[in-house]
PASEKOL-247572 format. One record per residue: residue number from 0; residue in three letters; chain; x, y, z of N, C-alpha, C in turn. Coordinates in nm, 2 decimals. Layout:
BEGIN
+-----+-----+----+--------+--------+--------+--------+--------+--------+--------+--------+--------+
|   i |  aa | ch |    n_x |    n_y |    n_z |   ca_x |   ca_y |   ca_z |    c_x |    c_y |    c_z |
+-----+-----+----+--------+--------+--------+--------+--------+--------+--------+--------+--------+
| NUM | Ala |  A |      X |      Y |      Z |      X |      Y |      Z |      X |      Y |      Z |
...
+-----+-----+----+--------+--------+--------+--------+--------+--------+--------+--------+--------+
END
This chain:
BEGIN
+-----+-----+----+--------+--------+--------+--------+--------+--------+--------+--------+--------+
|   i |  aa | ch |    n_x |    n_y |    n_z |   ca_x |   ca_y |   ca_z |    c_x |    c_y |    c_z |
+-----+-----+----+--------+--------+--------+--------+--------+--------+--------+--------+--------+
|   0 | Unk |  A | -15.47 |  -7.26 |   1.72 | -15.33 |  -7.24 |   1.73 | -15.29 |  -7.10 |   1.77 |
|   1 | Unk |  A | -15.34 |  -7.01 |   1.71 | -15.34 |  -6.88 |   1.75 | -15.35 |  -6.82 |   1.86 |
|   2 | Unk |  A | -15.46 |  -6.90 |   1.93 | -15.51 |  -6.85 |   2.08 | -15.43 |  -6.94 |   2.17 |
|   3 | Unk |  A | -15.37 |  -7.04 |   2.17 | -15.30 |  -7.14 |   2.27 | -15.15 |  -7.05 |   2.20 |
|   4 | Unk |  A | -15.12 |  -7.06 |   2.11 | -14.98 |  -6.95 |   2.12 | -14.98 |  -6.80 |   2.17 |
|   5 | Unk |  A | -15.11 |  -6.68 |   2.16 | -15.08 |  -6.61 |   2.22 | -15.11 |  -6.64 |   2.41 |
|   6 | Unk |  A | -15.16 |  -6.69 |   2.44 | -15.21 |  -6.73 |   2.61 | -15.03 |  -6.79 |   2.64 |
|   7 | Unk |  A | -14.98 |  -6.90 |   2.53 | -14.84 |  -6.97 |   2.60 | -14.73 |  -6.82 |   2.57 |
|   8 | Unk |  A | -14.77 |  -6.78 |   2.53 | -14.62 |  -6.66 |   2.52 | -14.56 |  -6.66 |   2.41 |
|   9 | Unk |  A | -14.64 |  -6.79 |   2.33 | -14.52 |  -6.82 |   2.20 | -14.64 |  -6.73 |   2.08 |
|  10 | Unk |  A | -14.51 |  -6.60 |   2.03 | -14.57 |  -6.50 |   1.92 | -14.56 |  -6.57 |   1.83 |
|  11 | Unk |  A | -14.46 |  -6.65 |   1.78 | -14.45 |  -6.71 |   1.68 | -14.57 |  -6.79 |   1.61 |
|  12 | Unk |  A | -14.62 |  -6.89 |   1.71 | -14.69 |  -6.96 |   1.67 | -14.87 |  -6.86 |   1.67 |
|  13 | Unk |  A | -14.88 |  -6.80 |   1.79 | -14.97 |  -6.67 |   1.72 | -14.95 |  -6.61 |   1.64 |
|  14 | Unk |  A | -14.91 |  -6.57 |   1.52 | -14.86 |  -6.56 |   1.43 | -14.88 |  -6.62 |   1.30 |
|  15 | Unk |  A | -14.84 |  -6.72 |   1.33 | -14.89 |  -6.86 |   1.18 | -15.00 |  -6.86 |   1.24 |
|  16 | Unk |  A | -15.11 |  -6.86 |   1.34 | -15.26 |  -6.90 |   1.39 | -15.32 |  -6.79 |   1.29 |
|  17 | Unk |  A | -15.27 |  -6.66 |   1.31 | -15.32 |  -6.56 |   1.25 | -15.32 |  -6.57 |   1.08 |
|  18 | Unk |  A | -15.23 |  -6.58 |   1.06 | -15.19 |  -6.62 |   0.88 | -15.27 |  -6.72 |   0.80 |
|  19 | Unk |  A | -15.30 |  -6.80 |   0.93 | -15.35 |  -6.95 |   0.89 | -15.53 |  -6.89 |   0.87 |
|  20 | Unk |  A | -15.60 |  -6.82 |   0.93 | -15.67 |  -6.78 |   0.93 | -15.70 |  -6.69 |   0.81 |
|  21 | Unk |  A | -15.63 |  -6.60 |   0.80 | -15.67 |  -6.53 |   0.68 | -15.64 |  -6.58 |   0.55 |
|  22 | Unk |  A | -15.53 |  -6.67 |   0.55 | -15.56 |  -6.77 |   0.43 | -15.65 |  -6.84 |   0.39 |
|  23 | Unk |  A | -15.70 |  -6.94 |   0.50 | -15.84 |  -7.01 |   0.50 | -15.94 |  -6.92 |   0.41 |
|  24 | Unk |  A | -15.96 |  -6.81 |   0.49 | -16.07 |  -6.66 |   0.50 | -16.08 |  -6.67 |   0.33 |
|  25 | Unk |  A | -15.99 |  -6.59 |   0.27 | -15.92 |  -6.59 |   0.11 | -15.95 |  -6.71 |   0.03 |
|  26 | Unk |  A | -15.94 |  -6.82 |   0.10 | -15.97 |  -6.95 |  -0.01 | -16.10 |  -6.96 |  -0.02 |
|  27 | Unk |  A | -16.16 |  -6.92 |   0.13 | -16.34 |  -6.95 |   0.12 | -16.40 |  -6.84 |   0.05 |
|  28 | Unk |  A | -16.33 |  -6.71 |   0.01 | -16.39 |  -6.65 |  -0.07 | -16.39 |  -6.63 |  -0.20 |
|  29 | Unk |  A | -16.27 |  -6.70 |  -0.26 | -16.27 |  -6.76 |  -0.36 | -16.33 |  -6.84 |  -0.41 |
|  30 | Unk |  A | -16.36 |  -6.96 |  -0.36 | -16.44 |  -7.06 |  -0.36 | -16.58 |  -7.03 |  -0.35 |
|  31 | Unk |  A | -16.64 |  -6.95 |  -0.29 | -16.74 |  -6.95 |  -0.28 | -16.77 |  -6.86 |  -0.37 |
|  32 | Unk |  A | -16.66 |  -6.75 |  -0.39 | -16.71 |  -6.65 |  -0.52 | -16.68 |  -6.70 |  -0.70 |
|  33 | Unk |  A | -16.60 |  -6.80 |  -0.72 | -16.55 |  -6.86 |  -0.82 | -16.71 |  -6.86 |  -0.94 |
|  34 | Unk |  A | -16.77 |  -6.88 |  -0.92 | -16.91 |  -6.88 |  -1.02 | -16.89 |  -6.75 |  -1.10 |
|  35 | Unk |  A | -16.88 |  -6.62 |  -0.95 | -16.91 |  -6.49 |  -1.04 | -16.82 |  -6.46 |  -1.12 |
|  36 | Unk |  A | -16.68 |  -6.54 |  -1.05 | -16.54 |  -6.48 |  -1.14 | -16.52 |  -6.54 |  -1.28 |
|  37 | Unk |  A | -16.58 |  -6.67 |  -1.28 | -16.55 |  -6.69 |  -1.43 | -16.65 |  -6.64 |  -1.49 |
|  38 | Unk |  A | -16.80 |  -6.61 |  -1.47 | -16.88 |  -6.53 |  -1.56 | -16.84 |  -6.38 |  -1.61 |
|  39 | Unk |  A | -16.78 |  -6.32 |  -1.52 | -16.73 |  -6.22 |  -1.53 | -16.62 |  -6.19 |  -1.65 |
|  40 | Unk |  A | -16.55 |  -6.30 |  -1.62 | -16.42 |  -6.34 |  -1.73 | -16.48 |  -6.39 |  -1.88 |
|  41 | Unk |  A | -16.58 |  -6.46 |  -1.85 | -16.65 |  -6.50 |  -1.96 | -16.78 |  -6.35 |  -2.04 |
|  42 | Unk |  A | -16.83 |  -6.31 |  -1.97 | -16.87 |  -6.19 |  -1.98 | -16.74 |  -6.10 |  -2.11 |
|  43 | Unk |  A | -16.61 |  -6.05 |  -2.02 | -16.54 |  -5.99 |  -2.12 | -16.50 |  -6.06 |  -2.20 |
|  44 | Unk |  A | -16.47 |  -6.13 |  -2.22 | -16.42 |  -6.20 |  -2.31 | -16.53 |  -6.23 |  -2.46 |
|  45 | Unk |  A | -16.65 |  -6.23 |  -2.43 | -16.73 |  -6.24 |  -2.54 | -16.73 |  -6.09 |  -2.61 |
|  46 | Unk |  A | -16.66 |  -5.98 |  -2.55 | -16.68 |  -5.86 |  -2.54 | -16.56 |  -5.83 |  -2.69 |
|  47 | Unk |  A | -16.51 |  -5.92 |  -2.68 | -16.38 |  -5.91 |  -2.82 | -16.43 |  -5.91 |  -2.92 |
+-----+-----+----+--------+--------+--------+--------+--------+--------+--------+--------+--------+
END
């Protein structure tokens, strides 16, 4: 969507291609890091 909106002229829609992208980006690194984040959380928390 990004690359067919910047080639058509339309910024807009390059624009949400771009957003759309870095959001994806953000979920898959969540997701993929989610294991270390709750040990971590788990980790402090035994720390009380």
């Amino acid at each position: 969507m990004g690359a067919f909106g910047h080639y058509s002229g339309n910024f807009q829609q390059s624009y949400n291609g771009r957003k759309g992208v870095m959001v994806a980006g953000l979920a898959a690194l969540l997701t993929g890091g989610a294991s270390q984040i709750v040990r971590f959380f788990v980790g402090q928390g035994s720390q009380f």
